[in-house]
Backbone as XML, in Angstrom:
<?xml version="1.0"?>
<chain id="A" units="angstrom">
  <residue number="1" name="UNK">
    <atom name="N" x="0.836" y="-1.169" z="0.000"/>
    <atom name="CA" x="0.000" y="0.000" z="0.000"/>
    <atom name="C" x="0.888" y="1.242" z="0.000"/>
  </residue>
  <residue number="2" name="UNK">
    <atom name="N" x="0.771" y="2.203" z="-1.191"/>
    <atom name="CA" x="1.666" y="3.444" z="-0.537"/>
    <atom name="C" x="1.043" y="4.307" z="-0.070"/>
  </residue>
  <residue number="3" name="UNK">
    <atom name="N" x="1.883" y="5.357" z="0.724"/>
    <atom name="CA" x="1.491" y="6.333" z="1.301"/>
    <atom name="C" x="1.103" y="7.464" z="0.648"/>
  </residue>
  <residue number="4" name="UNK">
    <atom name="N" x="0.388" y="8.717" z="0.730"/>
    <atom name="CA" x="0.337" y="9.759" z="0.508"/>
    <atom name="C" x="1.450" y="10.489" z="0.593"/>
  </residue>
  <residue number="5" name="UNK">
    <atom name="N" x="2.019" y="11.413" z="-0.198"/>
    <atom name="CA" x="2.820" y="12.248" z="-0.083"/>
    <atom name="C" x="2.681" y="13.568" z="0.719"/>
  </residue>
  <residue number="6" name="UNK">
    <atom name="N" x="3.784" y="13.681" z="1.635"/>
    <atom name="CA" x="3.507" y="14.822" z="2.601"/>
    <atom name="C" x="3.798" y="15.736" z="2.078"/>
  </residue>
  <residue number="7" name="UNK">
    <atom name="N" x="3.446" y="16.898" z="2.933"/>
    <atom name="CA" x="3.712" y="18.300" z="2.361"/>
    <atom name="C" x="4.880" y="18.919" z="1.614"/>
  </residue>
  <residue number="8" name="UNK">
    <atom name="N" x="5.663" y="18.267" z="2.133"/>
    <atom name="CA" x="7.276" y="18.696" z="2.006"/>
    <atom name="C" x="7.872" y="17.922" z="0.584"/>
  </residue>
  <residue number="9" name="UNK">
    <atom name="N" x="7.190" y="16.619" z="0.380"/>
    <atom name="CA" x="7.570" y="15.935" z="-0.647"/>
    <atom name="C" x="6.924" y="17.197" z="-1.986"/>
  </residue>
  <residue number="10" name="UNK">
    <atom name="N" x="5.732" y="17.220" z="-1.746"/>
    <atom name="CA" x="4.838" y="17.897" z="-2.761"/>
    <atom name="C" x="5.477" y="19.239" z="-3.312"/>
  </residue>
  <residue number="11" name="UNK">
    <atom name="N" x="5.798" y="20.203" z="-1.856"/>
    <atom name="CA" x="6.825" y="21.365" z="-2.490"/>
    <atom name="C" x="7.831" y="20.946" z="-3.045"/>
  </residue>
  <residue number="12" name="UNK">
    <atom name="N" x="8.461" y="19.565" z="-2.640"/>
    <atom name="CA" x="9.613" y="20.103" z="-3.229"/>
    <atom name="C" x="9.304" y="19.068" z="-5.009"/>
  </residue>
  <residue number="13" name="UNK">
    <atom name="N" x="8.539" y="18.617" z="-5.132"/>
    <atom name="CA" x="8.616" y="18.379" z="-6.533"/>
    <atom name="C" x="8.043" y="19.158" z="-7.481"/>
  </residue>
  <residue number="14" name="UNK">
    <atom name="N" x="7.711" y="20.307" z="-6.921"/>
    <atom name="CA" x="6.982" y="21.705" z="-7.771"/>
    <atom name="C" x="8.057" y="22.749" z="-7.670"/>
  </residue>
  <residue number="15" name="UNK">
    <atom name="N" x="9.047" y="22.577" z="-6.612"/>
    <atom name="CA" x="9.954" y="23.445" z="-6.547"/>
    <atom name="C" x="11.062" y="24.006" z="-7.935"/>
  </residue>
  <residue number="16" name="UNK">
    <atom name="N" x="11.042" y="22.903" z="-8.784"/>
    <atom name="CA" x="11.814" y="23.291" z="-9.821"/>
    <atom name="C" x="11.055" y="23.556" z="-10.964"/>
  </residue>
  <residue number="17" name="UNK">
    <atom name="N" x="9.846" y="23.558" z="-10.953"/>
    <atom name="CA" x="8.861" y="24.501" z="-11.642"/>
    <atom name="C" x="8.555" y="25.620" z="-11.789"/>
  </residue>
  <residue number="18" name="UNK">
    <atom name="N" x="8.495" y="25.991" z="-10.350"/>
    <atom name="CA" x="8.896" y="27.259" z="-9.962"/>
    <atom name="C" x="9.771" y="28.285" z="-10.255"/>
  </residue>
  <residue number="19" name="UNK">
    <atom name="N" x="11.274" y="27.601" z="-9.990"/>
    <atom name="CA" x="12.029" y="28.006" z="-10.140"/>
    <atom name="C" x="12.231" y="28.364" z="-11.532"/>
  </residue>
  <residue number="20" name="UNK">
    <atom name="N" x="12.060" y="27.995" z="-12.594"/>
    <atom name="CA" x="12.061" y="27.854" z="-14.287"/>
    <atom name="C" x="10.921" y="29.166" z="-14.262"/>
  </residue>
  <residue number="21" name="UNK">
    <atom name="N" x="9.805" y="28.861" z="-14.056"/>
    <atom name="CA" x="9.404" y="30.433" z="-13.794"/>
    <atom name="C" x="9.647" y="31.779" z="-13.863"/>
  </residue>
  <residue number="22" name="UNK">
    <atom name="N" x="9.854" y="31.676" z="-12.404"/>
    <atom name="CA" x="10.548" y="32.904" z="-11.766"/>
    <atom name="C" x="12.311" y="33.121" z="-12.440"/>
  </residue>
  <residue number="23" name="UNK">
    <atom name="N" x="12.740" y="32.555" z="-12.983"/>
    <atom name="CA" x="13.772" y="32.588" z="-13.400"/>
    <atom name="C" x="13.750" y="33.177" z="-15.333"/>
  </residue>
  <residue number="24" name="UNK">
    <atom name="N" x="12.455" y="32.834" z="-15.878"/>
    <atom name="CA" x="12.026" y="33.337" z="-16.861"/>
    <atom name="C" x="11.396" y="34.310" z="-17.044"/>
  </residue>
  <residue number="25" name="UNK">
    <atom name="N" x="10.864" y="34.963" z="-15.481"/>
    <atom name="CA" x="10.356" y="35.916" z="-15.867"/>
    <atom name="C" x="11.245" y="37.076" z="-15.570"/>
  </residue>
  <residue number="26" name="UNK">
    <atom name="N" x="12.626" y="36.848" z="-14.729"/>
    <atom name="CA" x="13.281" y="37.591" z="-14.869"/>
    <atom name="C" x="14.411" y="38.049" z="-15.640"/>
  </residue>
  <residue number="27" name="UNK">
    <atom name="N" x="14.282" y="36.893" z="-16.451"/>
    <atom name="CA" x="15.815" y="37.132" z="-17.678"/>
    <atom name="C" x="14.834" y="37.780" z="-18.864"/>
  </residue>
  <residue number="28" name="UNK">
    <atom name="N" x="13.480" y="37.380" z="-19.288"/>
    <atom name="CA" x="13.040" y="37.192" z="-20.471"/>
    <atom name="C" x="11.867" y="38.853" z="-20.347"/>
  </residue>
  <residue number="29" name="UNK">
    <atom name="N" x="10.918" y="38.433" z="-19.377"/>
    <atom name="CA" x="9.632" y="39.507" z="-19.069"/>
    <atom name="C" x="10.140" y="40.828" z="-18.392"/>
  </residue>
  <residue number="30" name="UNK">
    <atom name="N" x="10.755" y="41.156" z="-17.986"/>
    <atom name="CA" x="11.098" y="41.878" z="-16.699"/>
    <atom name="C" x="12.394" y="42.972" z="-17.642"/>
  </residue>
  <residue number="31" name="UNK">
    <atom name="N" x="13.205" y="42.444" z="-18.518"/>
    <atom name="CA" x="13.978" y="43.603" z="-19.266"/>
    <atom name="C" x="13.172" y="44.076" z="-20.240"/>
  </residue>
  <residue number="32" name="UNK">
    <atom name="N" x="12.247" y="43.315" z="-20.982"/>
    <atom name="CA" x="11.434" y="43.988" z="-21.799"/>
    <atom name="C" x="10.423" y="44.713" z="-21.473"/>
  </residue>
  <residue number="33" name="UNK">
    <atom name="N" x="9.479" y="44.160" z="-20.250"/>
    <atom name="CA" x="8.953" y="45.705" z="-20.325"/>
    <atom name="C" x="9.512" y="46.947" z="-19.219"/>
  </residue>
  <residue number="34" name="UNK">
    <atom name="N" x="10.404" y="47.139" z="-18.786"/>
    <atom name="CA" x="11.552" y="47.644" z="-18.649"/>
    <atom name="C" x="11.950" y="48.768" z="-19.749"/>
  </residue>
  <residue number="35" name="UNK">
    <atom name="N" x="12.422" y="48.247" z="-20.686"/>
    <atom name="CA" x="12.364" y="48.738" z="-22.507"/>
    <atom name="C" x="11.370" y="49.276" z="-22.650"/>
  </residue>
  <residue number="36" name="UNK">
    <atom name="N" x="10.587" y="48.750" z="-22.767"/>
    <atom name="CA" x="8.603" y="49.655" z="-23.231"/>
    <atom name="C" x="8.842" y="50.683" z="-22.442"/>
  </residue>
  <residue number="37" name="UNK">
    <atom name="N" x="8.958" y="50.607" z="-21.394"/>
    <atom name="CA" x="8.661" y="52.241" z="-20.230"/>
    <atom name="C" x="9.713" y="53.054" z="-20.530"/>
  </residue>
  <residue number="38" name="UNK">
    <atom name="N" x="10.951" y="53.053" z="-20.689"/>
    <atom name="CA" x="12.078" y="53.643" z="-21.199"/>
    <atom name="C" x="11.611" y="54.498" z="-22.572"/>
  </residue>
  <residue number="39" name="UNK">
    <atom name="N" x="11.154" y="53.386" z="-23.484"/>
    <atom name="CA" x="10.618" y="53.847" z="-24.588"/>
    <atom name="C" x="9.347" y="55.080" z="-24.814"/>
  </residue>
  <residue number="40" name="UNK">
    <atom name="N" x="8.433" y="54.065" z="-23.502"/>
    <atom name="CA" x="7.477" y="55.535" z="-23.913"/>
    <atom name="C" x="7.552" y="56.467" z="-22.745"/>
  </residue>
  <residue number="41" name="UNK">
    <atom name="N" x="8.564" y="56.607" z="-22.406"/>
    <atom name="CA" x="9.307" y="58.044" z="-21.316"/>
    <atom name="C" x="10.081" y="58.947" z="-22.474"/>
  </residue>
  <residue number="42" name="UNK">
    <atom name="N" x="10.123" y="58.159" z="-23.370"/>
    <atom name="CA" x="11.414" y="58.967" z="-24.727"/>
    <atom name="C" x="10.138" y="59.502" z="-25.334"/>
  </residue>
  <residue number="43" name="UNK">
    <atom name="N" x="9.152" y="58.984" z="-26.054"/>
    <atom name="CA" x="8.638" y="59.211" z="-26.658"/>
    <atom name="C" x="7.411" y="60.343" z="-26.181"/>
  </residue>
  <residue number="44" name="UNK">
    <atom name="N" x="7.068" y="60.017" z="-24.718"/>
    <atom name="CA" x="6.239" y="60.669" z="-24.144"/>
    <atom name="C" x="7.232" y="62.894" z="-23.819"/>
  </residue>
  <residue number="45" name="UNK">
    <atom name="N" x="8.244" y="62.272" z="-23.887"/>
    <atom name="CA" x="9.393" y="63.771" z="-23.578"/>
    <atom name="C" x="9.938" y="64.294" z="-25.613"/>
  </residue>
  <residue number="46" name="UNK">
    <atom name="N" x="9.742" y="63.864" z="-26.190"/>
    <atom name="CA" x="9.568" y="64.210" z="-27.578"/>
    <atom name="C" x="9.334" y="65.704" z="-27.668"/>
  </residue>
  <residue number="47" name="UNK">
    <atom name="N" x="10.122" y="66.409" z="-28.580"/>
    <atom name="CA" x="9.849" y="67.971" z="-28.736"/>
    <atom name="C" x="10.370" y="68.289" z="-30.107"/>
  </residue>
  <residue number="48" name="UNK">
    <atom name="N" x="9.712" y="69.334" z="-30.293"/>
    <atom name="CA" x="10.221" y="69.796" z="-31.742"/>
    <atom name="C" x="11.755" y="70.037" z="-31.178"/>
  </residue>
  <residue number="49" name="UNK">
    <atom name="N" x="12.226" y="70.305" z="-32.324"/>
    <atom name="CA" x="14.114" y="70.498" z="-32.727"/>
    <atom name="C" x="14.905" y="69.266" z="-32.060"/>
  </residue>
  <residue number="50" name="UNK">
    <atom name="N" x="14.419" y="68.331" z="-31.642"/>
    <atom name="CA" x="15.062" y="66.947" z="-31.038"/>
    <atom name="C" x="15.574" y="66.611" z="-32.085"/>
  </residue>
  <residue number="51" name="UNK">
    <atom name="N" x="16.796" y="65.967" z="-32.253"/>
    <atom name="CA" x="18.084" y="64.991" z="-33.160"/>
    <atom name="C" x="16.974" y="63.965" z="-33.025"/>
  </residue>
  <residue number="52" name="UNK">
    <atom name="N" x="16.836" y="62.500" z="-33.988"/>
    <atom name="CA" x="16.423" y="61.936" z="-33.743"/>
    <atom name="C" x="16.470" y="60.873" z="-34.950"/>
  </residue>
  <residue number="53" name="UNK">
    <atom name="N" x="17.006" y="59.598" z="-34.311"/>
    <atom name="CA" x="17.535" y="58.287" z="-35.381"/>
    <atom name="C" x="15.942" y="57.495" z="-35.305"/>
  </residue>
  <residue number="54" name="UNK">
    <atom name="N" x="15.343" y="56.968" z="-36.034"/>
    <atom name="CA" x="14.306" y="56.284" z="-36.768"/>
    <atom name="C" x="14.737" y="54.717" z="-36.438"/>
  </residue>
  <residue number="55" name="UNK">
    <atom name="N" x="13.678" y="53.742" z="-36.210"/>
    <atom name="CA" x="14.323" y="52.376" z="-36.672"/>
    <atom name="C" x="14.524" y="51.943" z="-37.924"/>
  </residue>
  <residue number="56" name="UNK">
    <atom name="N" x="14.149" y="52.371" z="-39.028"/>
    <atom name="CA" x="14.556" y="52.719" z="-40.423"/>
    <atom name="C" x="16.122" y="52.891" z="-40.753"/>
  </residue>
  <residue number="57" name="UNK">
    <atom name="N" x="16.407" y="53.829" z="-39.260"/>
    <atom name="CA" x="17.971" y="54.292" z="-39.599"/>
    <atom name="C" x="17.941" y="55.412" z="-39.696"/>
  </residue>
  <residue number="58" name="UNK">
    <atom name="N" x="17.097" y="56.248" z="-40.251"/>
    <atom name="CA" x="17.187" y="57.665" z="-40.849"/>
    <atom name="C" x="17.239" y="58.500" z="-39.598"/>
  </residue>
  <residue number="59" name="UNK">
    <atom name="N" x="17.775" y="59.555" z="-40.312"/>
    <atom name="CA" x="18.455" y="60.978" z="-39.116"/>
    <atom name="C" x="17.705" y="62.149" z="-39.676"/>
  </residue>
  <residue number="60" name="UNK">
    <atom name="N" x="16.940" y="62.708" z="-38.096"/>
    <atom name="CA" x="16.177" y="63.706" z="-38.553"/>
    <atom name="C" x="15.745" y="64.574" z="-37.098"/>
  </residue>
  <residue number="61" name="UNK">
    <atom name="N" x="15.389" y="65.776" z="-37.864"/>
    <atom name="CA" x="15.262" y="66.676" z="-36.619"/>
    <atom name="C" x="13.755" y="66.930" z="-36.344"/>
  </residue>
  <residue number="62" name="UNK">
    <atom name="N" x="13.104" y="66.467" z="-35.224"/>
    <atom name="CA" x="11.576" y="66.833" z="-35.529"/>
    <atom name="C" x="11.195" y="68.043" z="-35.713"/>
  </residue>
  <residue number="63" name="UNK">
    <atom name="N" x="9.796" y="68.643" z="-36.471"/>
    <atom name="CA" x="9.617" y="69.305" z="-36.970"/>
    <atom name="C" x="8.272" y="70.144" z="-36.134"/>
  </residue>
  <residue number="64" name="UNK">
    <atom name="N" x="6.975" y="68.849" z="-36.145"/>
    <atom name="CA" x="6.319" y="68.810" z="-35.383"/>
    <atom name="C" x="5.915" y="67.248" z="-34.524"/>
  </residue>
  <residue number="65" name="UNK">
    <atom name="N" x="5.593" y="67.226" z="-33.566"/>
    <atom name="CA" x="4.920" y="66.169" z="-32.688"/>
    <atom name="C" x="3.336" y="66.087" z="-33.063"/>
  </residue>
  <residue number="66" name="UNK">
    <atom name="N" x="2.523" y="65.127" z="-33.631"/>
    <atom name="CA" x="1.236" y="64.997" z="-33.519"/>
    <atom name="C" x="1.079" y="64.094" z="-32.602"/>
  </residue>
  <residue number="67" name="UNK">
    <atom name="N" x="0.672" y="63.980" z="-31.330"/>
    <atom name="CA" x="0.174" y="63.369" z="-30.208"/>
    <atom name="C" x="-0.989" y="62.446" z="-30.739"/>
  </residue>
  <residue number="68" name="UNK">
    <atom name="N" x="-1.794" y="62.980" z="-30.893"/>
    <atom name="CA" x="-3.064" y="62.372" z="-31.267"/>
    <atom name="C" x="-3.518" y="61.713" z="-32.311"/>
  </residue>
  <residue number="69" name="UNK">
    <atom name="N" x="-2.416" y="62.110" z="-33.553"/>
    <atom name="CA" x="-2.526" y="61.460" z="-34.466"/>
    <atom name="C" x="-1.521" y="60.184" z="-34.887"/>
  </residue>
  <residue number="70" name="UNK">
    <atom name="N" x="-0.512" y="60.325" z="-33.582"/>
    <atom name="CA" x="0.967" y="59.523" z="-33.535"/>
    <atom name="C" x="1.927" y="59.680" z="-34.626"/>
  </residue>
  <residue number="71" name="UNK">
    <atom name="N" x="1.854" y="60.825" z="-35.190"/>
    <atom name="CA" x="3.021" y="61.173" z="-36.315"/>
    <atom name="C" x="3.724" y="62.386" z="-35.898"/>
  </residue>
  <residue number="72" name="UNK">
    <atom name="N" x="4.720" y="61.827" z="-36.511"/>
    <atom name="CA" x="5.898" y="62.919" z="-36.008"/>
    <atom name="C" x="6.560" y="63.417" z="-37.417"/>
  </residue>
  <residue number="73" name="UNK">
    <atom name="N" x="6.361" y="64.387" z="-37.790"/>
    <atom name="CA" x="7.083" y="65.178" z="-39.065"/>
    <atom name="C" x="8.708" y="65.440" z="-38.968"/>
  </residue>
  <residue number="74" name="UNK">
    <atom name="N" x="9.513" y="64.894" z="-39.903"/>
    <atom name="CA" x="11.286" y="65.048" z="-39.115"/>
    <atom name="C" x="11.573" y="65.866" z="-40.796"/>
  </residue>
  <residue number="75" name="UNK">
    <atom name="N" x="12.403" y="66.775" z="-40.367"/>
    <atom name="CA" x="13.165" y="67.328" z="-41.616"/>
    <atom name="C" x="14.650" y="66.868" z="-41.235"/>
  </residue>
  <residue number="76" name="UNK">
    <atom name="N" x="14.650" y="66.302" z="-42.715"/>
    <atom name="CA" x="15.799" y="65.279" z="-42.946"/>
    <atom name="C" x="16.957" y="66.035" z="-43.202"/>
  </residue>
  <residue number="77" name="UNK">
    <atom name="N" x="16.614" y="67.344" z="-44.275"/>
    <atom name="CA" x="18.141" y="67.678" z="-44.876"/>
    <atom name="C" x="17.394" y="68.891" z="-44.752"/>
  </residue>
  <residue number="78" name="UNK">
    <atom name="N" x="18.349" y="69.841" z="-44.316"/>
    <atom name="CA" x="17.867" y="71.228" z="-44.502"/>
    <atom name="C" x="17.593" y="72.455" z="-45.728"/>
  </residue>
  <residue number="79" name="UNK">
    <atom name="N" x="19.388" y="72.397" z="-45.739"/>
    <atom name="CA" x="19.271" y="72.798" z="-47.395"/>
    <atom name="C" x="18.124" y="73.030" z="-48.657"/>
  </residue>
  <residue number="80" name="UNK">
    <atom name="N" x="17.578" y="71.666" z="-48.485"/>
    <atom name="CA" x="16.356" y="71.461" z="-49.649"/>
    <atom name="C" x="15.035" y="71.361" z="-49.038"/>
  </residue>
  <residue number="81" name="UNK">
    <atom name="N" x="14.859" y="71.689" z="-47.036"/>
    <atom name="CA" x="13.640" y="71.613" z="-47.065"/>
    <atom name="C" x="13.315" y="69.923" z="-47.245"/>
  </residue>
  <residue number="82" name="UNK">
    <atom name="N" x="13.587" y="68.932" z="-46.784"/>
    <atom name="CA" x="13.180" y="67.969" z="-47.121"/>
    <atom name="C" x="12.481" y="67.231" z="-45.926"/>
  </residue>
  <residue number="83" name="UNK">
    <atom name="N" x="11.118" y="67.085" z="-45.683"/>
    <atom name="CA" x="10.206" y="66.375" z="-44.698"/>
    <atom name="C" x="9.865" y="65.109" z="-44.718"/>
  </residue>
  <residue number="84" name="UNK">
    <atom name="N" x="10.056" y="64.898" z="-44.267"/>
    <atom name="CA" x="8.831" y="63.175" z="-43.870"/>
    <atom name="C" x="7.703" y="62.751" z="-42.969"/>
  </residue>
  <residue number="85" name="UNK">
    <atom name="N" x="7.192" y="62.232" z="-42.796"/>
    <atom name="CA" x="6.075" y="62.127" z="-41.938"/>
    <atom name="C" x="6.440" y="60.482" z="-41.152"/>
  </residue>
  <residue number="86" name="UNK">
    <atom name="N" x="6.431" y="60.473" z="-40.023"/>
    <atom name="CA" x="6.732" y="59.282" z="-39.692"/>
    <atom name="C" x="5.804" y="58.436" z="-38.564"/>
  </residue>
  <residue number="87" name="UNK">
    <atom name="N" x="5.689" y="57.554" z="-38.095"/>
    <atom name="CA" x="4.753" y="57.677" z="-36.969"/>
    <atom name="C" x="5.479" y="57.216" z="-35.539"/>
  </residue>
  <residue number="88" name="UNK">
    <atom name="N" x="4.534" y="57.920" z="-34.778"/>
    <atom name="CA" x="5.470" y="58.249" z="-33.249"/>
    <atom name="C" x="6.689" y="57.208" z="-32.800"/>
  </residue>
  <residue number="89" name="UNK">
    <atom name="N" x="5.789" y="55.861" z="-32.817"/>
    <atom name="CA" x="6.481" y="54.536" z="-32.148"/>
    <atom name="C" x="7.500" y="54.777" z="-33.335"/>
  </residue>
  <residue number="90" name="UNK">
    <atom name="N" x="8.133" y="54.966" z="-34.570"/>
    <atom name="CA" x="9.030" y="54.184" z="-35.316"/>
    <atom name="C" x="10.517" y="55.374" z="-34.889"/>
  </residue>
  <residue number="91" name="UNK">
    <atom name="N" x="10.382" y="56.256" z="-33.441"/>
    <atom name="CA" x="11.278" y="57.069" z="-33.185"/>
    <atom name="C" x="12.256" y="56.175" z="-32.460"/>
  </residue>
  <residue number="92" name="UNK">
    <atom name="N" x="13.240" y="55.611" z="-32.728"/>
    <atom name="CA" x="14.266" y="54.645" z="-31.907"/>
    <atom name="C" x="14.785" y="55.418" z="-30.624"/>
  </residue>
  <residue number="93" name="UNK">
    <atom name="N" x="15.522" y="56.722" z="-30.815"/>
    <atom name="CA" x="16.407" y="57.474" z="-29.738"/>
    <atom name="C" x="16.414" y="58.472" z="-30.349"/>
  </residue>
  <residue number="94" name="UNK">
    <atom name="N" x="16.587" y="59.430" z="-29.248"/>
    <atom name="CA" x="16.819" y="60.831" z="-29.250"/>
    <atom name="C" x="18.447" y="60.416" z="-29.257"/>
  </residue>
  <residue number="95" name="UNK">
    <atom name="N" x="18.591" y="61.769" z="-30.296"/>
    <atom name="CA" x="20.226" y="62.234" z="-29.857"/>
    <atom name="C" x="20.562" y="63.222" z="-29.062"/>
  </residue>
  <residue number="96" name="UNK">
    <atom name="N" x="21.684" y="62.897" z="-28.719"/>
    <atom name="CA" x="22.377" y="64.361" z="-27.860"/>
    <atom name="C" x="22.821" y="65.393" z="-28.459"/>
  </residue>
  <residue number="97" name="UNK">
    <atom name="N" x="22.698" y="66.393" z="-27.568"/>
    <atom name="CA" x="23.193" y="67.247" z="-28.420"/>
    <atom name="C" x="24.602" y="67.638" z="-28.767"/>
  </residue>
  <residue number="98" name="UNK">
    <atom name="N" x="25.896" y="66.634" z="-27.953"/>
    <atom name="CA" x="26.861" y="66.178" z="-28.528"/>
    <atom name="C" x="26.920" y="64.933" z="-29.399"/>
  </residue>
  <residue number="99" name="UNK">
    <atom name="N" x="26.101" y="64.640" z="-29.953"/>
    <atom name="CA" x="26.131" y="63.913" z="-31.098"/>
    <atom name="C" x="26.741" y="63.997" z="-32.316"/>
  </residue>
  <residue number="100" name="UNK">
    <atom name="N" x="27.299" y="63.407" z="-32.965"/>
    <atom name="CA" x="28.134" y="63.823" z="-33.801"/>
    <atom name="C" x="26.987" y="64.034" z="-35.421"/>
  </residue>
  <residue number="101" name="UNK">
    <atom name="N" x="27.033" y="64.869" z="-36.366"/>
    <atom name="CA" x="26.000" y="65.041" z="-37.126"/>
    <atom name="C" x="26.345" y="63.796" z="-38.495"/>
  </residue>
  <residue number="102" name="UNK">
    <atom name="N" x="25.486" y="63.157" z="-38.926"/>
    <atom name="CA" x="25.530" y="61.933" z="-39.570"/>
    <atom name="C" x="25.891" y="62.638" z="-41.084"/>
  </residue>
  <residue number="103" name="UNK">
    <atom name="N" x="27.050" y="61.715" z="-41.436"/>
    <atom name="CA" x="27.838" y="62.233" z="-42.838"/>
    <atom name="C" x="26.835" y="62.402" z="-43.813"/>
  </residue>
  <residue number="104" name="UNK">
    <atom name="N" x="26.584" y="63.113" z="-44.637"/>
    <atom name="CA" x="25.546" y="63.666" z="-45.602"/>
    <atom name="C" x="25.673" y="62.976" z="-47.334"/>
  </residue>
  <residue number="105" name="UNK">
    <atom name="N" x="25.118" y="62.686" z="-47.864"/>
    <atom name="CA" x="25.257" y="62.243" z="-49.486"/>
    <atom name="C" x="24.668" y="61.182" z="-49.327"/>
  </residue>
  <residue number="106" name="UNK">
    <atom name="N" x="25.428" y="60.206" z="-50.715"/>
    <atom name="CA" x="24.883" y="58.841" z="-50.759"/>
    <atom name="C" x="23.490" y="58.431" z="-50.370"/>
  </residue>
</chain>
């Protein structure tokens, strides 16, 4: 006849379940949204004349902020007046304003 398993047996064969868990939610859940809040602290502090790299890649200075409509207008090259329309989320990072200014042509 066997016995029932006591309390102690029971934790501890859930214990490494657990652990896989809590151990996933801190390598995997926990830096990413981490990232999100970072992100929309950047995005939420957004201003006209901000430097600003695209996930596209592209380098541009905002122009205007549409909040409500989530687009952000960046003039790319000055010289010619050249705009784009982009939308809010596709803003990667602000630059500094020791940033070095991104080589021009090509």
């Amino acid at each position: 006849m066997q016995q029932a398993p006591n309390n102690l047996e029971l934790l501890l064969s859930y214990l490494p379940f657990v652990l896989v868990v809590f151990a996933a939610w801190m390598l995997l859940y926990k830096p990413e949204r981490e990232r999100m809040q970072r992100h929309k602290e950047l995005l939420a502090a957004l201003k006209k004349n901000d430097r600003v790299l695209t996930t596209s890649g592209m380098y541009g200075t905002v122009a205007n902020v549409d909040r409500e409509g989530e687009r952000v207008s960046l003039k790319i090259d000055d010289s010619e007046n050249v705009k784009i329309t982009v939308t809010l989320s596709s803003i990667a990072k602000v630059l500094g304003e020791t940033a070095a200014t991104p080589p021009s042509g090509a």
